[in-house]
N, C-alpha and C positions, 0 to 999 in steps of 0.2 A: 815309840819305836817298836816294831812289831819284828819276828824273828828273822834272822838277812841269811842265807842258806848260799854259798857260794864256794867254789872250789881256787885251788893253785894246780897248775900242772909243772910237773917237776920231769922229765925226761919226756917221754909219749902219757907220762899218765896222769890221771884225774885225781887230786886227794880234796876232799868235800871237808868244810866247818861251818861249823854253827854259832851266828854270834845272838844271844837272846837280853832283851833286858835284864837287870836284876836290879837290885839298892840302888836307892840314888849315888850316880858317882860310879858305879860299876856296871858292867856285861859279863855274863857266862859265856865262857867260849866252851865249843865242844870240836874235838879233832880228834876220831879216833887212830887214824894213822899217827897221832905225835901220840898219844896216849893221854888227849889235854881233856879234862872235863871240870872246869872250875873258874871261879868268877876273879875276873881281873879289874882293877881300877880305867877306869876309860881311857886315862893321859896314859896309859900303857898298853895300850891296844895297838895301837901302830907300828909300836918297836916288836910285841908281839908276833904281829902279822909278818911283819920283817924278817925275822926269825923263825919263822914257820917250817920253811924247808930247809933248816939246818936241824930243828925239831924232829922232823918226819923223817930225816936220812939216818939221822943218832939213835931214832927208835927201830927201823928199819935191821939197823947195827946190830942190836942188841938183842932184837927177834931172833935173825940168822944164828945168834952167840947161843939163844936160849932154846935149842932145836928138840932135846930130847923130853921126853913127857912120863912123869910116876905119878901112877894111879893108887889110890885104897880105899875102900869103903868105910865109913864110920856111920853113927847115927846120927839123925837129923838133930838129937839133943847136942850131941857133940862137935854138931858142925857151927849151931850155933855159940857155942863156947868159946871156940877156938876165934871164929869172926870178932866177935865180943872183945878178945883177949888181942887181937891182930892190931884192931882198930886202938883199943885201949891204950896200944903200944906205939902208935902213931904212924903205924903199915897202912899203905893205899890198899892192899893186895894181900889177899891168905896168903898167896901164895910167895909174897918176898918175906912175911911173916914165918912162914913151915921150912923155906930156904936158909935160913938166916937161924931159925932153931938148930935143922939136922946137920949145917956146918959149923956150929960153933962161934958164930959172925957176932952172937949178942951179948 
């Protein structure tokens, strides 16, 4: 199976995924609009697909929610740290990792 690149359109517009081989038994789907990059069992791909634009409008949601932006500069030793430390923690995202420190969420 070679990589299938095809879109859904949900109102006037086009949201593009990626479905690629992986492990036997499984596919990597990639959708950046739902925020998806990670390999799903095959018998679950359909229900997946299914759910795609309920995916993409929840993320959509949550963009809109997450509008404003804090910047700082750190060292690139430090930034590998803290990535290190995100992931260690089982965050997709520095940044729901740095969120979830400066509010007290952990």
């Amino acid at each position: 199976m070679k990589n299938i690149k095809y879109f859904i359109t949900i109102g006037n517009k086009k949201y593009f995924y990626t479905l690629s081989p992986a492990k036997s038994g499984s596919t990597k789907v990639e959708c950046e609009a739902a925020n998806i990059k990670q390999e799903f069992l095959n018998e679950d791909i359909p229900e997946l697909l299914n759910d795609l634009p309920n995916l993409i409008m929840a993320e959509k949601d949550y963009k809109n929610q997450q509008s404003e932006l804090i910047r700082f500069r750190i060292s690139p030793e430090d930034k590998k740290q803290i990535e290190k430390i995100a992931v260690k923690k089982g965050y997709t995202s520095v940044s729901g990792y740095l969120r979830d420190l400066a509010l007290g969420s952990m």
